[in-house]
Each structure stands twice: as C-alpha cells, then as structure tokens.
TORKE-355709 format. One record per residue (C-alpha): residue number from 1; x, y, z; residue in one letter. Coordinates in Angstrom, 1 decimal. Example, Ala and Ser with C-alpha at 12.3 -4.5 7.8 and 13.67 -1.06 7.14 Angstrom:
TORKE-355709
1, 12.3, -4.5, 7.8, a
2, 13.7, -1.1, 7.1, s
END
This chain:
TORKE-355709
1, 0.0, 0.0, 0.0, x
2, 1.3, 3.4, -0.7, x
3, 2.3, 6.1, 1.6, x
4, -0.5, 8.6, 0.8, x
5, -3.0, 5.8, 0.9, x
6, -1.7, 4.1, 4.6, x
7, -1.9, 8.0, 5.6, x
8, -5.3, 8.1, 5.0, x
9, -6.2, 4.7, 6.3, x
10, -4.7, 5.7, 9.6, x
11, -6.6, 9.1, 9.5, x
12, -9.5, 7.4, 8.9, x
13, -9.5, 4.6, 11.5, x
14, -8.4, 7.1, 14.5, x
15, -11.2, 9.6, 13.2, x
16, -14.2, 8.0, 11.7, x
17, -17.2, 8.4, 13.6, x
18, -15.7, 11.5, 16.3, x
19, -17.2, 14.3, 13.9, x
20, -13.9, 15.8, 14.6, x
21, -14.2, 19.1, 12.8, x
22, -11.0, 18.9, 11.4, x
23, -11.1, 15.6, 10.2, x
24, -11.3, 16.5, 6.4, x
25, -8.3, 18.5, 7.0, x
26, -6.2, 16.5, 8.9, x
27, -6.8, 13.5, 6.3, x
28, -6.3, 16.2, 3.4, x
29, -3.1, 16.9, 5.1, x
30, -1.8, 13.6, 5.7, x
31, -2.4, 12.4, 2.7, x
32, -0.9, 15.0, 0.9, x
33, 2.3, 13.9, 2.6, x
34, 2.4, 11.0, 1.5, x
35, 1.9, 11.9, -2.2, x
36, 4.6, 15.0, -1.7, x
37, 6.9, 11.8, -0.4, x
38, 6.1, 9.3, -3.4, x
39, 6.7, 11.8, -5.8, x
40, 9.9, 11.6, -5.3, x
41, 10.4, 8.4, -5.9, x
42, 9.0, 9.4, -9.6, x
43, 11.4, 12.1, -9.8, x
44, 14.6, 10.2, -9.3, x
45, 13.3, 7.3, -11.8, x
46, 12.4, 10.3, -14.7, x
47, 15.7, 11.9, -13.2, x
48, 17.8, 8.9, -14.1, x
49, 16.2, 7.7, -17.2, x
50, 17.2, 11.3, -18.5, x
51, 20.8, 11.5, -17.3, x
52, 21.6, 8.3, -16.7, x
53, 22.7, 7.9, -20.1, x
54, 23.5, 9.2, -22.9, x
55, 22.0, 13.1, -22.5, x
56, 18.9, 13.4, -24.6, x
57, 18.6, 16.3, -27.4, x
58, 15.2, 17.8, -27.7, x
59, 13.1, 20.5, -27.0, x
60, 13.8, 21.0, -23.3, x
61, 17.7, 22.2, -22.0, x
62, 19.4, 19.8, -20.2, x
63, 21.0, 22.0, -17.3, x
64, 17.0, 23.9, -16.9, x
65, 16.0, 20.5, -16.0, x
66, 19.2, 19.5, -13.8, x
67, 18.3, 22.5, -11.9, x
68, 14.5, 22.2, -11.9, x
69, 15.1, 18.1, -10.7, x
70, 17.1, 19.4, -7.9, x
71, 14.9, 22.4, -6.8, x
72, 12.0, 20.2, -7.1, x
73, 13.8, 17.5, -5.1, x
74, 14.8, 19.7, -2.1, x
75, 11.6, 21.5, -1.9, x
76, 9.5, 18.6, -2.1, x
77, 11.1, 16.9, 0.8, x
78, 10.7, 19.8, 3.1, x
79, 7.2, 20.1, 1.7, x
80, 6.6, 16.4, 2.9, x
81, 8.0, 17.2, 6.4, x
82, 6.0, 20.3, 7.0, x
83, 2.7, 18.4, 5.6, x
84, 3.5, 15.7, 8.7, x
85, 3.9, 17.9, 11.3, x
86, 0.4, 20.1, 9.9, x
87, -1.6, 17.3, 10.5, x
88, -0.2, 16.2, 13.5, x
89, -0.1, 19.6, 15.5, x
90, -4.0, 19.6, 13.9, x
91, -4.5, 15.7, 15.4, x
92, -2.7, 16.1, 18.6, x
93, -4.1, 20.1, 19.2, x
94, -0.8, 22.0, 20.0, x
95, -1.2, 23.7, 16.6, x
96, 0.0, 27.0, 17.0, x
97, -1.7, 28.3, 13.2, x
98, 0.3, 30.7, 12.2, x
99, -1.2, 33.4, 9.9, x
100, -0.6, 31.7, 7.0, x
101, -2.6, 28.9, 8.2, x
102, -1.0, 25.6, 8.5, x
103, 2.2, 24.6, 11.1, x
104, 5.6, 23.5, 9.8, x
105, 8.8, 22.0, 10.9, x
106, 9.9, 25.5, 11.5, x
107, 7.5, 26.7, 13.5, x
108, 9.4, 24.2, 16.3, x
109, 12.4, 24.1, 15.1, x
110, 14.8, 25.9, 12.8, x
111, 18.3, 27.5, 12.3, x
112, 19.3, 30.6, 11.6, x
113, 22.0, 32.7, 10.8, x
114, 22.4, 33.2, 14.7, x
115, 21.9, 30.0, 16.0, x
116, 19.0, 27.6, 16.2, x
117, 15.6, 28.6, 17.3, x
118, 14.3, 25.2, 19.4, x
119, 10.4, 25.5, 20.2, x
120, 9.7, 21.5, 20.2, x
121, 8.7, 21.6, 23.6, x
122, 5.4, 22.9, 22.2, x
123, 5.3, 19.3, 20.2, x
124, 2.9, 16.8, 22.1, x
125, 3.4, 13.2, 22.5, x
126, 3.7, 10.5, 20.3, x
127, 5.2, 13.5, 18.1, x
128, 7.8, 14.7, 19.9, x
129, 10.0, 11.9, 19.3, x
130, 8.9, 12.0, 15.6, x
131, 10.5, 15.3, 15.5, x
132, 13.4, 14.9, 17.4, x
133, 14.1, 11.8, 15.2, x
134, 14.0, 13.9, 12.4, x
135, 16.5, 17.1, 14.1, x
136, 18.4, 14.1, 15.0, x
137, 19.4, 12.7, 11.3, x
138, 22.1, 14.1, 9.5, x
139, 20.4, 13.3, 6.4, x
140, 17.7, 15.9, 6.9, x
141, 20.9, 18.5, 8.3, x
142, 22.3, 18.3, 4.6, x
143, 18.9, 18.9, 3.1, x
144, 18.3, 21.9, 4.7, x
145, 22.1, 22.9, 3.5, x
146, 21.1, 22.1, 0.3, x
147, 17.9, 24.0, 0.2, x
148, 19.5, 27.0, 2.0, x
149, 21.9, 27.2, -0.7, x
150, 19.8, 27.2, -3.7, x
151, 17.1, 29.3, -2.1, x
152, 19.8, 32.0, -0.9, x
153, 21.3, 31.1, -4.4, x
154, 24.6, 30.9, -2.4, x
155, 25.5, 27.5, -3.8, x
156, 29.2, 27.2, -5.9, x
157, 27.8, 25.5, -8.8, x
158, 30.8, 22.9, -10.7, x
159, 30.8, 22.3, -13.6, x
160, 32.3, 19.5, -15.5, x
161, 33.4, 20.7, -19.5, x
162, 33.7, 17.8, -22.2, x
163, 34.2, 17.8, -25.6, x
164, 32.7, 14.3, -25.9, x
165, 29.1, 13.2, -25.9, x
166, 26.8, 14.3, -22.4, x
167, 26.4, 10.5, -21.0, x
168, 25.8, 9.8, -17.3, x
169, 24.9, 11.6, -14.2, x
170, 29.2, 12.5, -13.6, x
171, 28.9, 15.5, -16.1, x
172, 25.9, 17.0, -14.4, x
173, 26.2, 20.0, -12.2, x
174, 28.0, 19.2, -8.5, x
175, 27.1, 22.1, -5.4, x
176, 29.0, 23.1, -3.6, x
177, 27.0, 24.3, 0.0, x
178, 28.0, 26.4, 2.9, x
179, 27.5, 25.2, 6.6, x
180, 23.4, 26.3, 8.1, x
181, 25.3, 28.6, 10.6, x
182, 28.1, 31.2, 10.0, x
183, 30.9, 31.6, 10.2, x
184, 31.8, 30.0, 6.4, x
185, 34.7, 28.5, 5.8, x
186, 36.6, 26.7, 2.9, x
187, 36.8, 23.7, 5.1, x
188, 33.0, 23.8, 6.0, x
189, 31.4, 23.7, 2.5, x
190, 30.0, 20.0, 1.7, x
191, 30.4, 18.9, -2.3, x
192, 27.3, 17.2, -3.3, x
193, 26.5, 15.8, -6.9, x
194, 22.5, 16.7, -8.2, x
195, 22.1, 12.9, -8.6, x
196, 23.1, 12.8, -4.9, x
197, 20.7, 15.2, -3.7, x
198, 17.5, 14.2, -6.1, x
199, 18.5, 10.0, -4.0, x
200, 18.8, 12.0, -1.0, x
201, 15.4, 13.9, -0.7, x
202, 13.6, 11.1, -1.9, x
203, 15.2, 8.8, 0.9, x
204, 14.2, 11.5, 3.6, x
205, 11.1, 11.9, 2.7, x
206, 10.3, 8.5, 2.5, x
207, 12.0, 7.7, 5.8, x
208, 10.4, 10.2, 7.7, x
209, 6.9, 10.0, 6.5, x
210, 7.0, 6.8, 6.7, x
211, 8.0, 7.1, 10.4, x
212, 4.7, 9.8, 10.5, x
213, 2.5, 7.1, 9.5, x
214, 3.9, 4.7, 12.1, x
215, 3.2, 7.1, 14.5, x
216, -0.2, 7.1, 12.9, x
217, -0.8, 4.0, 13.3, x
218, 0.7, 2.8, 16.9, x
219, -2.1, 5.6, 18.5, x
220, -4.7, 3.6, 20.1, x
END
C-alpha cells in the first residue's frame, strides 16, 4: 500500500465516527504527505532515465532540467515534512496556526543565521519523538544545507566541460554548499552531486513520513 494511501487509512480509523471538525483536513493533510513523499520516488526514476545515459537532445535544456530536478527535489522533501507535522499539530491540538494557516517543521524548530531557534517543547506526544528523530538525522541536516543554498542562491555550482558526448549523471552539475550557521569557511562547504541530492530527498522523505504514519498507526 502506498504512503498517501496508509496516511489516509490511519486518519480514517483514528477519526471516523468522532465528527472531529477537522477531520477532512487532517486527512487532506496527511495524505498529501504521503503523495509529496512518493513523488519523489518518480522524480529520481524520470531523473535517471534522463541523465543516466546518454543526454537526450530535444526540446527542453538539459542543465533547466538539472536545476529544476534538484529544486524540485529539495523543496518537495521539506514540503513532505511540514505536511507531517500540519496534521499532526492539527491531530494532537498544539497547533499553533500561524497566519498563513498551516504549522511547519519550522514553526518548532529551525536555524538561523544566529543559531538555532528550538520550540519543540510545544510538540505533544507520540510527536515529539517523531521530530526529534528527524533534528536528529544528519540526512535531513544536509537537506536543509542544500535547500538554504539554492534558495539564498549561495550554492558554488561545478561544472564538469567535455568535448565528448553528455552521458551519465558524472557531467551533471556538483554544489558546492556552505554550513546552516556562519561563520563559512573553505573547510566547511560540503560537495554534493545533483544525482546525490534528487537520491537524497527522496530517501528522507520516505523515511520520515513513513516514520509519521507509524506514528499514525501505533495511536490507540
């Protein structure tokens, strides 16, 4: 069974029959994680089918879609992760519905250019430890480094010339990303390959909303 669809299985079984006002919403939101997490797993199979070779010429230019598979990627991740934690702030009620409507992960926690901003005391149980499994992987560290970087547009782009034919996911672009909190450093950039960070995203997403759904389901 998919993601989206265990979401809303889960949503369902703990809801049905409550008339819970925000029931609709809740399963709207959980589900939508799951969808934001499996499209992913479309992305890096379209993403390799188009660079994992030789370099197709057509209508669309390679490097706008390099970029665009790796925006996409990073984004869509985050977007997964702040989905989770919408519904369950909405589930568990210590949303804190911020103006724009809908919790995210950074409404609890998030780093900035002075330091990190830690509010997940606010996060209730079973979800706390959701979250703090999340801060806790380094995987999810290097995605926020990654989306930092391209949203700040701070990211050292390589390049890789060749004369020869475009073939294989070596000649795309490489990034070259700064640390989440100053001061930068030569020694504190991270080199990271597009390829590497369309696998990435998809693998946390799918970890961690995977782990949302556990949680989900092990609430009585």
């Amino acid at each position: 069974m998919r993601l989206s669809e265990r979401a809303n299985t889960e949503v369902g079984r703990l809801l049905n029959g409550t008339n819970n006002p925000q029931h609709a919403a809740i399963g709207h939101l959980a589900t939508s994680a799951g969808r934001a997490a499996e499209s992913l797993v479309y992305l890096a199979e379209i993403d390799d089918t188009r660079f994992g070779g030789i370099w197709p010429t057509d209508a669309y230019d390679n490097e706008s879609i390099d970029d665009g598979h790796v925006r996409w990627a990073a984004t869509g991740a985050l977007t997964s992760l702040d989905l989770c934690i919408a519904a369950a702030s909405r589930l568990a009620g210590f949303a804190q519905r911020p103006p724009r409507g809908e919790d995210s992960i950074r409404d609890y926690y998030r780093v900035t250019n002075f330091g990190i901003v830690d509010h997940r005391n606010n996060v209730m149980a079973p979800w706390r430890a959701w979250i703090d499994a999340l801060i806790a992987d380094t995987q999810y560290e290097t995605l926020l480094r990654v989306r930092n970087a391209l949203v700040h547009a701070d990211a050292l782009r390589i390049v890789h010339a060749t004369t020869g034919v475009l073939e294989g996911h070596a000649l795309r672009y490489g990034y070259n990303i700064g640390p989440l909190i100053p001061p930068v450093q030569a020694s504190s950039h991270l080199t990271i390959t597009a390829r590497e960070i369309v696998e990435l995203s998809r693998d946390v997403a799918l970890a961690h909303v995977g782990g949302f759904v556990d949680v989900l389901r092990g609430i009585k």
